[in-house]
N, C-alpha and C positions, 0 to 999 in steps of 0.2 A: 359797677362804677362807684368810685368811691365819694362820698359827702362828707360834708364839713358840717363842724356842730359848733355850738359856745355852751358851756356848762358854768354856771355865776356858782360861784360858793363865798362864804364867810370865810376872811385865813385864818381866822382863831379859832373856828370851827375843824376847818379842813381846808390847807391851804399846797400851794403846788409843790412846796417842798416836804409837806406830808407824802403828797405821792409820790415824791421824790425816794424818799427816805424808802417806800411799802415797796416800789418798784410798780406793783399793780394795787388797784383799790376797788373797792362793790361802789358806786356810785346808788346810793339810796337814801329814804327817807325823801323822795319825790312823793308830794302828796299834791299835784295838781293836772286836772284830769288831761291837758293836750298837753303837757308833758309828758304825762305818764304814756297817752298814745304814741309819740314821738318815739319813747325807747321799746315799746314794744312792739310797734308796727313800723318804726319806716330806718331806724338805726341798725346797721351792720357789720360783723365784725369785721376788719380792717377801715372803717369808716374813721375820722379825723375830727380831734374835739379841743376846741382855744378854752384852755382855764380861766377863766374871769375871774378876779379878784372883788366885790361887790361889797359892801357896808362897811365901810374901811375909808380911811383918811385921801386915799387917792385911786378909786375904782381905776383898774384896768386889766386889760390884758396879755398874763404874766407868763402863759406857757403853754406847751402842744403835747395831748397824749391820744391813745390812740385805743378804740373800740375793740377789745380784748374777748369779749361772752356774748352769746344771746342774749337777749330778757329773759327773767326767770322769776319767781316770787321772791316777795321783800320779807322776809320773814321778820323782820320787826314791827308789821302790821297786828302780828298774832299777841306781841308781848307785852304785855299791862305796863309793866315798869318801862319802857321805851317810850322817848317823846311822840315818835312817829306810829302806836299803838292808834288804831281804827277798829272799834268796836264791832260796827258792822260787817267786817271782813270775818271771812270762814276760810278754812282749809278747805272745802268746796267752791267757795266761791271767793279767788281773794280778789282785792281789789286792784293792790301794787306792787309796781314790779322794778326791778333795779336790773342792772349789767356792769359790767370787769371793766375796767380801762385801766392802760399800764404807760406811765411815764415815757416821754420821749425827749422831752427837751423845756428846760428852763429859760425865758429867752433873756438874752443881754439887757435890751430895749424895751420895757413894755408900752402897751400903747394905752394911753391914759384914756379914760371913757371921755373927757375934755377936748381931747384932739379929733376924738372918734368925732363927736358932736359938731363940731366947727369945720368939719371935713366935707364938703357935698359929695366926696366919693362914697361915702359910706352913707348917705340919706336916706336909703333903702332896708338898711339893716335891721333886722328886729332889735339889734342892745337900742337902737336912736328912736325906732316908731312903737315898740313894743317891750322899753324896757325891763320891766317886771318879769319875765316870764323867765324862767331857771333854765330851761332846756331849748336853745335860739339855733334854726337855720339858718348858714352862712355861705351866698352864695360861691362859688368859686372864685370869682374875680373877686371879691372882698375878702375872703381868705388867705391868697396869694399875697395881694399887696399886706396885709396884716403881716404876714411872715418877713416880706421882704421890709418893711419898716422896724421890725422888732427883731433881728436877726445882726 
């Protein structure tokens, strides 16, 4: 059965038209522990991810790609020079893990985290009760009408 995810990223970092451009992208540099469980225990490929646009002049909801890999190790854990280096992590034991998602769609509409919030349909949603967190379940009926509002 397939799930729906929210992935928040910076656009000046890595925005939907980067993955645009890549076609598929390594989603990593997650350094927070129920996210990191999220991609490595309960995300699967063909599963469905809304790109979040996040620390930007009009947070929202700009595009749909889709869970391409397993989890697999972040290998930028290991690299000194990499912001996302973690000292503590071993080739035996790492700590984080990243996976592939590949472009699907750019949407017309995005839906502004403003509308999200003023929406009682969505009051449930982790971006509204648990905004912070990078890697958000979404449940089905919140996903759909996403789509159908930004399409």
């Amino acid at each position: 059965m397939t799930q729906h995810w929210l992935f928040k990223t910076e656009p000046d970092a890595y925005s939907i038209d980067d993955l645009k451009r890549e076609k598929r992208g390594s989603w990593d540099g997650i350094r927070n522990y129920q996210a990191r469980n999220r991609l490595r225990d309960d995300m699967k490929i063909g599963d469905l991810v809304l790109i979040y646009h996040s620390s930007c002049a009009v947070p929202a909801v700009v595009g749909l790609a889709k869970v391409v890999s397993a989890a697999k190790v972040d290998p930028s854990q290991f690299q000194p020079s990499s912001p996302f280096f973690d000292a503590k992590a071993t080739a035996d034991k790492p700590r984080w893990v990243m996976l592939d998602i590949a472009w699907q769609e750019t949407f017309a509409k995005p839906l502004t985290l403003k509308v999200i919030k003023q929406d009682p349909f969505f009051a449930d949603m982790e971006l509204v009760s648990r905004g912070r967190l990078s890697i958000q379940y979404v449940a089905a009926e919140c996903f759909n009408e996403i789509l159908r509002r930004c399409r």
